[in-house]
C-alpha positions as a printed Julia matrix, in Angstrom:
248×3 Matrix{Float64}:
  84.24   92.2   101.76
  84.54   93.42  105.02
  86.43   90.46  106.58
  88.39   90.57  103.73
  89.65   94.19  104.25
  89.75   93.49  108.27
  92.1    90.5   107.37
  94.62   92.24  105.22
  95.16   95.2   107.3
  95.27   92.63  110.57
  97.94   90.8   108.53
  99.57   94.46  108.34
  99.02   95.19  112.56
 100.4    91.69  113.09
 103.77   92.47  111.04
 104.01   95.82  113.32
 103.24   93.97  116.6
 106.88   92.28  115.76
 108.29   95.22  115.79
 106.73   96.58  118.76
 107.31   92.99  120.41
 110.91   92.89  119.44
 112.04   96.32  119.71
 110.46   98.13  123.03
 112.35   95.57  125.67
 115.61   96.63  124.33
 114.61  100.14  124.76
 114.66  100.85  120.76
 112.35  103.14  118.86
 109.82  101.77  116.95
 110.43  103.72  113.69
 113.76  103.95  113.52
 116.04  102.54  112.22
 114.22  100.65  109.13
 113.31   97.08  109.02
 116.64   95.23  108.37
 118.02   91.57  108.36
 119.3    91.08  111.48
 122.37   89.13  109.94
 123.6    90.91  106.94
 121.94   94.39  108.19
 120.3    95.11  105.03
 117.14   97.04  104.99
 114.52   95.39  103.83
 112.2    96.98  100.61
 108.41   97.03  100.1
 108.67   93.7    98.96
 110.38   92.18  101.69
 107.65   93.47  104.14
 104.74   92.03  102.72
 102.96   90.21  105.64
 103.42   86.26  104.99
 103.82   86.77  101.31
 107.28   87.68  101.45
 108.11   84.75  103.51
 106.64   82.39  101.53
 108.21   83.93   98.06
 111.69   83.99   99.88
 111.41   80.63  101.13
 111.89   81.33  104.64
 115.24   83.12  103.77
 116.49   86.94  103.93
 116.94   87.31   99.83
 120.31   89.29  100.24
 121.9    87.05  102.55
 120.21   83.74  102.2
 120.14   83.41  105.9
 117.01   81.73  107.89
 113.65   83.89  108.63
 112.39   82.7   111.89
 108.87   81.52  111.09
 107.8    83.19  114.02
 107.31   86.56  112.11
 104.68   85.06  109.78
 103.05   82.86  112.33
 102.49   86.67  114.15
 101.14   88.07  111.1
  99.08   85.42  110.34
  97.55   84.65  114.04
  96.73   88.9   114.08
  94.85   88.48  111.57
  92.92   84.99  112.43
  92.27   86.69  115.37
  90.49   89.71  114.63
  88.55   88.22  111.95
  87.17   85.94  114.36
  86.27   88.92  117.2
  83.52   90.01  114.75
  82.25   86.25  113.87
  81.87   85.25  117.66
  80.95   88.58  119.07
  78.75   90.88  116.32
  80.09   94.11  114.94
  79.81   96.21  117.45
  81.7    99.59  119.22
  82.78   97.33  121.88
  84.96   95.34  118.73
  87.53   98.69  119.31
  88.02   97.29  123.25
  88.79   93.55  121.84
  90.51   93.94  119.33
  93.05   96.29  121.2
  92.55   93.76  124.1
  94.23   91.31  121.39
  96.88   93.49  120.31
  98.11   93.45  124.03
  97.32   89.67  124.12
  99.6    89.13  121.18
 102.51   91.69  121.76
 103.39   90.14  125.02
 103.49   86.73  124.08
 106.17   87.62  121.27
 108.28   89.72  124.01
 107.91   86.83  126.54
 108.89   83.89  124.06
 112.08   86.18  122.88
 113.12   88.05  126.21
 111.66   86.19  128.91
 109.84   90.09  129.75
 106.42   91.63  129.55
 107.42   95.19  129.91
 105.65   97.54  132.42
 106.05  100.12  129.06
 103.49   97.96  127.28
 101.18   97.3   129.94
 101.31  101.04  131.02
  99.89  101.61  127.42
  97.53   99.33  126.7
  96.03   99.42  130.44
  95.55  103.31  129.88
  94.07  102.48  126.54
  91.61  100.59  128.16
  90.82  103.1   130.99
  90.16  106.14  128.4
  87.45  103.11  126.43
  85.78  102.51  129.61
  84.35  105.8   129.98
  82.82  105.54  126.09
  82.11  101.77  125.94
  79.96   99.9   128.64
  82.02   97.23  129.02
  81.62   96.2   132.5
  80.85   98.12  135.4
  83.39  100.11  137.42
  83.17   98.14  140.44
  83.98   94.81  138.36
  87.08   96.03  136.26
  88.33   97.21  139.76
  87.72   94.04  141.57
  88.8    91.96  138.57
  92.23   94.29  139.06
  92.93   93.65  142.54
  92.17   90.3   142.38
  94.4    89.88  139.23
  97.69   91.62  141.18
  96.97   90.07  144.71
  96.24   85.89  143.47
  99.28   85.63  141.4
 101.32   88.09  143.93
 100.84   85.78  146.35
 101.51   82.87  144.64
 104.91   84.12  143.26
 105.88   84.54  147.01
 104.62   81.75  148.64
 106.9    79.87  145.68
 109.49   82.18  145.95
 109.43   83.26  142.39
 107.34   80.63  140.69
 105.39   83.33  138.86
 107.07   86.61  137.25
 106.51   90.08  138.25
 105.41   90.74  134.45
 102.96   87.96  134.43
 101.59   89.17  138.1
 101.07   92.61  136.61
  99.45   91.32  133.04
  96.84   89.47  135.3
  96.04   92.46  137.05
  95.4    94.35  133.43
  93.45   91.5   132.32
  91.45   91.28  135.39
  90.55   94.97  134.77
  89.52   94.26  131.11
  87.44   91.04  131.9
  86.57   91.12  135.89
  87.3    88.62  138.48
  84.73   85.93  137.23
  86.88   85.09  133.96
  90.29   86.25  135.25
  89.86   83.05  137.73
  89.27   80.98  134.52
  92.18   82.55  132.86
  94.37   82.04  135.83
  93.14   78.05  135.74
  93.54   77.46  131.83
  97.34   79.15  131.85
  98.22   77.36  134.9
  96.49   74.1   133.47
  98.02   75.01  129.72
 101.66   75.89  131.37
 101.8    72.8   133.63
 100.43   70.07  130.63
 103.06   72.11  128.22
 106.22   72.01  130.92
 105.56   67.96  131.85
 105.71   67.32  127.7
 108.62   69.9   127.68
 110.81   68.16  130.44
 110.04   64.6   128.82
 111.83   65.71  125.76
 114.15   67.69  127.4
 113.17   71.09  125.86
 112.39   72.6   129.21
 114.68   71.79  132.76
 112.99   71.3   135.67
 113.87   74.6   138.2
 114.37   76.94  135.17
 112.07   79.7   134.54
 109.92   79.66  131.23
 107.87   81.93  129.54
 104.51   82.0   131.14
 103.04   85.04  129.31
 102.63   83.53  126.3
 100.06   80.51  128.27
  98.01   83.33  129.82
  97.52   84.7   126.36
  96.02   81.4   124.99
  93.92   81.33  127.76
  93.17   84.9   127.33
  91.83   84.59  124.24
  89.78   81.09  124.99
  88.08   83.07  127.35
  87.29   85.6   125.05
  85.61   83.73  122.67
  84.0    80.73  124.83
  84.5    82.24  128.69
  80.62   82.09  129.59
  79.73   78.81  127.71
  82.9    77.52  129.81
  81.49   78.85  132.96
  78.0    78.01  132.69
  79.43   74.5   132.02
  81.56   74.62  135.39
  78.2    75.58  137.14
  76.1    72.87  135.56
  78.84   70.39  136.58
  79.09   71.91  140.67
  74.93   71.63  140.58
């Protein structure tokens, strides 16, 4: 019953985290104005909002307008949800669930600003890193001296990187890893930083064979240090002891 109730009202989060994801880079409020089709402009009921439901009864198609829903909405709604359920599966139910789970809301509403905008905005990461600085002093997490190594290291490896490459990393995605490496410490942010840069490289060869992504132009990166974000999450240490076993 309880991952039943923690489902729906992820599925609920997830349909807000579009919003949030959508809205905040072009500087709009969150709350107003209503939900609307962004083609015909008109606002969308109760029914219209019901997380995946709505898209499936519709169709995939605004029902005043008949014009295309990007699936992307849904697929949001649907992965908040996946997500959080599984938090309590791999890790126990715990106090420390609050620092995941919001860890995952950050995880999630950058990667849908970053696919649409090409942006992680500092307004986000301002929020969710101070969010995670007031849990700190409630939850052990990890100690002080780790969150702050696991933050300088996050800003100064990719830093460096983007200007030894001259802009081959974003300022947004140097700044997220810094967050991250404050969250996690420096011991999984360097496994984050591998995966995305594994993830990203593996997804821009298959991209340029088909001719989806052009070699020199900038892509969304955020969205491949989220995956590896939340791989770490859930099988970090079992990756690392592996890594160890392998060097001895």
């Amino acid at each position: 019953m309880e991952v039943l109730i923690l489902f729906m009202y992820a599925l609920l989060l997830g349909s807000f985290y579009n919003v949030v994801g959508l809205r905040i880079p072009k500087g709009m409020s969150i709350v107003t104005p209503r939900s609307h089709c962004t083609s015909c402009k008109t606002t969308l009921t109760g029914i219209d909002l019901i997380p995946v439901l709505s898209y499936l009864f519709s169709k995939g198609k605004c029902r005043y307008c008949s014009t295309n829903v990007s699936p992307i909405y849904p697929f949001f709604e649907l992965l908040t949800a996946i997500l959080f359920v599984l938090a309590p599966i791999f890790m126990g139910w715990s106090y420390e669930l609050i620092f995941v789970w919001t860890y995952l809301s950050m995880l999630i509403i950058i990667t849908i600003t970053d696919i649409h905008y090409m942006i992680i905005p500092n307004k986000i990461l301002l929020f969710f890193f101070s969010l995670f600085v007031i849990q700190s002093l409630f939850l052990n997490i990890l100690p002080l001296h780790e969150q702050l190594i696991g933050l300088a290291v996050g800003f100064l490896l990719p830093f460096l990187i983007a200007v030894v490459s001259k802009g081959g990393m974003g300022g947004g995605d140097v700044k997220l890893l810094a967050v991250i490496g404050f969250v996690v410490g420096w011991q999984q942010l360097l496994l984050i930083f591998f995966l995305s840069s594994l993830i990203g490289t593996i997804i821009a060869l298959i991209g340029m064979k088909l001719g989806k992504v052009q070699k020199g132009k900038p892509f969304p990166f955020g969205p491949f240090i989220a995956i590896s974000a939340v791989i770490t999450l859930f099988f970090g240490e079992n990756l690392l002891n592996w890594y160890i076993t392998l060097l001895t």
